[in-house]
C-alpha positions in Angstrom: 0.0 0.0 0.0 3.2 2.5 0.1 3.3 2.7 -3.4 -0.4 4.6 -4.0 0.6 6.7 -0.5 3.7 8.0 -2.4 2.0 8.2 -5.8 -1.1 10.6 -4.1 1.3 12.8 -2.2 3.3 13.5 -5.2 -0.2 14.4 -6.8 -0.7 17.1 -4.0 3.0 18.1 -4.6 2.5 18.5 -7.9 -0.9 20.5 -7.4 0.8 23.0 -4.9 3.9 23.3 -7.5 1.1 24.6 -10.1 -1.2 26.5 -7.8 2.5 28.6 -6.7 3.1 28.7 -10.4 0.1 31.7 -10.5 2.0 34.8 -9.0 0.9 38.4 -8.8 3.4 41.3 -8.0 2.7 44.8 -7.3 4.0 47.5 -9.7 4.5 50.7 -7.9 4.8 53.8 -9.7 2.7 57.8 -10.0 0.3 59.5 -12.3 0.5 63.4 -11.5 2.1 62.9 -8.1 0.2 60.4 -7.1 1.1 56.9 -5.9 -0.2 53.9 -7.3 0.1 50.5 -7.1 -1.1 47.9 -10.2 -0.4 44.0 -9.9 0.5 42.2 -12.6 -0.7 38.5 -12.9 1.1 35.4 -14.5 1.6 31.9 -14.8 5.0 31.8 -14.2 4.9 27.9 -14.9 4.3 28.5 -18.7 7.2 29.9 -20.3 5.8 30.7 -23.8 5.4 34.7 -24.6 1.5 35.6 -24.6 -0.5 38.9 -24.9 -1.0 41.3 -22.2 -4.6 42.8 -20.6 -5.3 45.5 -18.5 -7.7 44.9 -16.4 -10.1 47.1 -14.4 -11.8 46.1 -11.5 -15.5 46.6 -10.3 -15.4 49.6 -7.6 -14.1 48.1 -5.1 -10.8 48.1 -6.9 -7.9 45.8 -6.0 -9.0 42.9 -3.8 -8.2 39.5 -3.1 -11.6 38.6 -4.7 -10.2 40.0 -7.6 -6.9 39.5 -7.9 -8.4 36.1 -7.7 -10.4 36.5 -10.6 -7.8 37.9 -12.5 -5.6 35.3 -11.9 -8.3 32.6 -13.3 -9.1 34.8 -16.6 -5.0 34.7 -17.1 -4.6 31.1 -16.7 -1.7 30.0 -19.6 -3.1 32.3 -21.9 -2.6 36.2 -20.8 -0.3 38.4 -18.4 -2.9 40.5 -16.8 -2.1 44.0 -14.6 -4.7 44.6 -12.1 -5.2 48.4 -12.5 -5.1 50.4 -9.7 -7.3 54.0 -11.0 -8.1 55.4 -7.6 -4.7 55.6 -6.1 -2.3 54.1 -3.3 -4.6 56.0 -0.6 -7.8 54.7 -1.4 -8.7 51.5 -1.0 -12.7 50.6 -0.8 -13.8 48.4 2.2 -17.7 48.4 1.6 -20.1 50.0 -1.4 -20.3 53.3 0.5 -16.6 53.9 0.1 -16.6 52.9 -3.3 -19.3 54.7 -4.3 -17.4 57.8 -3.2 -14.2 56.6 -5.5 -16.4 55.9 -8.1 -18.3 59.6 -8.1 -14.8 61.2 -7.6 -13.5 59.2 -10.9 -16.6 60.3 -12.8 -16.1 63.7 -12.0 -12.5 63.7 -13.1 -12.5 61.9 -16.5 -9.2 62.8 -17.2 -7.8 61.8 -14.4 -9.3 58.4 -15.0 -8.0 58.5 -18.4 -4.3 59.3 -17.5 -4.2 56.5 -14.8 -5.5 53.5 -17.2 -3.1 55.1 -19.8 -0.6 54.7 -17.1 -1.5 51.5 -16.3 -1.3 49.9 -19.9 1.9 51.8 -19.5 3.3 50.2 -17.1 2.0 46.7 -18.3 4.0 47.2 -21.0 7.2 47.9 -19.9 7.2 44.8 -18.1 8.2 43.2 -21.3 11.4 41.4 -20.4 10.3 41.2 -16.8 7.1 39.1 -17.4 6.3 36.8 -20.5 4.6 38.6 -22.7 5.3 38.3 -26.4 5.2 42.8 -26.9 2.8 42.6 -30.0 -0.4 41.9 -27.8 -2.3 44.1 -25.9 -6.1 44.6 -24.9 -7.7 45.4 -21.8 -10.8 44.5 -19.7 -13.0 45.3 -17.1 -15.8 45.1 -14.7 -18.7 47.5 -13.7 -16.5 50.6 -12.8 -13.6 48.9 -14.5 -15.6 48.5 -17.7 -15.8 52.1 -18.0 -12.6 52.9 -17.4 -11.7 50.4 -20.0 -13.9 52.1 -23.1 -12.3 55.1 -22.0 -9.1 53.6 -22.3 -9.7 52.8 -25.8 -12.0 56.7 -26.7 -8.5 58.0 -25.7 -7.0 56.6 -29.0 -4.9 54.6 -26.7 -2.9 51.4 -29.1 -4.6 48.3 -28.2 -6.2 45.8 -30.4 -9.2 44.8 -28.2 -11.6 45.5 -24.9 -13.5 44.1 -23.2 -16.5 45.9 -20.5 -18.3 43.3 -18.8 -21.3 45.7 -17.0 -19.9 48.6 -17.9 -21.5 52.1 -17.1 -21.8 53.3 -21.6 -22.1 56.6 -21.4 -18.6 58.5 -22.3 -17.3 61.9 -21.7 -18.5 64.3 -24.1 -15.2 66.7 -23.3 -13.7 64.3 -24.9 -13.5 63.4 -28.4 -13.4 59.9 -29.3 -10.1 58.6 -30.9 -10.7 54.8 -30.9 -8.4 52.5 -32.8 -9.6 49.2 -30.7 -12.2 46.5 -31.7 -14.7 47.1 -28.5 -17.3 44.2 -27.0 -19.3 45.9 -25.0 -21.6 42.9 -22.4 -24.6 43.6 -20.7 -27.4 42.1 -18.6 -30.2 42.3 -20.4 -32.2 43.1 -16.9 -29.2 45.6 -16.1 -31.3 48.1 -13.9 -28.1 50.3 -13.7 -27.6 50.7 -17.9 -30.3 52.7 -18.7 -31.8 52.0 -22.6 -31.0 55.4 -23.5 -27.5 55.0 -22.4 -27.7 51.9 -25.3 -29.2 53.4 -28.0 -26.3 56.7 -27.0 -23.7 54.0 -26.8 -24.7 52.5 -30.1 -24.8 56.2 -32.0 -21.2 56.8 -30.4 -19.9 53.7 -31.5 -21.3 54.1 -35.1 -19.9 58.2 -35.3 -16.6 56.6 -33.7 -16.8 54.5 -37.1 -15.4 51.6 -34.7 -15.6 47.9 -34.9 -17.9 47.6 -32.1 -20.0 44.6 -30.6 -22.7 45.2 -28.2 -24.3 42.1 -26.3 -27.7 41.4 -24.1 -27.6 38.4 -21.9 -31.4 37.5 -20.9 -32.4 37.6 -17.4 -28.7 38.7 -16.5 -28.2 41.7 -14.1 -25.6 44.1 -12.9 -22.3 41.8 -11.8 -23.2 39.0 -13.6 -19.1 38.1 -14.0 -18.4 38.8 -10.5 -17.9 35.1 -8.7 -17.9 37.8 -5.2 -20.9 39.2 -6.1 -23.4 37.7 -3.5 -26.5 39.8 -4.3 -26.0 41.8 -1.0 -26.3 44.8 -3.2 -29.6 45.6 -4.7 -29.8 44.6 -8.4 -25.7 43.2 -8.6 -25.7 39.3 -9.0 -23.1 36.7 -10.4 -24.8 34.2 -12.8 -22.6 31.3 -13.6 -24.1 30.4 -16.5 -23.7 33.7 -18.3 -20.2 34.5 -17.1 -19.2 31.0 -18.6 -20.5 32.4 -21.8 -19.4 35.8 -21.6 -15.8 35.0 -20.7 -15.7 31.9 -23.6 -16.9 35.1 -25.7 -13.8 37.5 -24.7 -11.4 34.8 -25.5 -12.7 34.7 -29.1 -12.8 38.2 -29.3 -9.7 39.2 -28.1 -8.1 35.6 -30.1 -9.8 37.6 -33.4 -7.9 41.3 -32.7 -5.0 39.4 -31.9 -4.6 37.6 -35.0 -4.4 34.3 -32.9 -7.8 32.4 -33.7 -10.2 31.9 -31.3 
């Protein structure tokens, strides 16, 4: 009976070796004098170069929750940096204290704008440092994150794909739109947080924009539907398995498409 003993604790040795494979390391730098910290998520196990995402968190920013979730949309196919947009100093504990961040960002566009600019920056300038193959790049994002990501992309900034799962649509009209990105654009179709005028806007700016936009409606899915955290303590912001499974296989042939790399 040694022999199975032996064979089954190499399998958990094996299994820990993998899950220690998955690391995530914080990238300190500023944007206008303030600090801020990113992390950037890899396999470390898989040595072969792959593209690089940005990705923006719902409003409660960086959190093991979502570092978590980053690090299971990376798996062995993307180096992801979890961007921080609010800053060093601020780090939401609840929905009250988020929802202060999250009215501060969308008071200060370009402030948003220059820190997820900053954080694509600094994603990739960890070419050499992580294994990304430096032709790749897209960005994602959740809720909050989602917005910050098409604003990443009406800023003209060089990325072949995003990606806003939940996103709030409606832009900045200071701004004018400069996008050279494909965009997907995911909703719940019982979204009581997107309004259908902010659609129908979305659509017009997408069209004006002259972009390669997708927009989708997931039946019966609501605000947070690709959050695993999202528990439904929040009025009208649920996870539903069954759409994020579809919405995330839809991102990877997406983003496989702008990429040039299949689905």
């Amino acid at each position: 009976m040694k022999f199975p003993v032996r064979l089954f604790l190499l399998s958990l040795c094996v299994a820990d070796s993998a899950h220690a494979a998955m690391v995530a390391k914080n990238v300190d730098y500023d944007v206008g004098g303030k600090k801020m910290q990113s992390v950037l998520v890899y396999d470390d196990a898989v040595k072969t170069p792959r593209p690089g995402l940005v990705m923006t968190p719902d409003w409660l920013g960086i959190t093991a929750d979502n570092l978590a979730l980053a690090k299971q949309v990376a798996g062995k196919d993307y180096v992801i940096l979890v961007a921080d947009v609010y800053g060093l100093d601020a780090r939401p504990k609840n929905p009250d204290e988020a929802g202060a961040a999250t009215k501060t960002m969308y008071a200060h566009r370009d402030d948003l704008r220059a820190r997820i600019n900053a954080a694509l920056a600094q994603l990739r300038a960890q070419a050499g440092n992580a294994p990304l193959d430096g032709k790749h790049w897209g960005a994602f994002g959740f809720c909050f994150g989602g917005t910050a990501t098409l604003d990443l992309a009406r800023s003209g900034a060089d990325v072949a794909g995003v990606v806003s799962f939940h996103g709030n649509l409606v832009g900045d009209p200071a701004f004018k739109d400069e996008i050279k990105a494909k965009i997907l654009a995911m909703n719940g179709g019982d979204d009581k947080f997107v309004s259908d005028d902010s659609i129908v806007a979305f659509e017009k700016e997408m069209r004006d924009a002259n972009v390669d936009w997708q927009f989708l409606n997931f039946g019966g899915a609501v605000h947070c539907f690709a959050i695993p955290s999202a528990d439904g303590k929040v009025p009208g912001c649920k996870y539903d398995a069954r759409t994020a499974k579809r919405a995330f296989a839809r991102m990877k042939e997406f983003l496989g498409e702008a990429f040039g790399l299949g689905g």
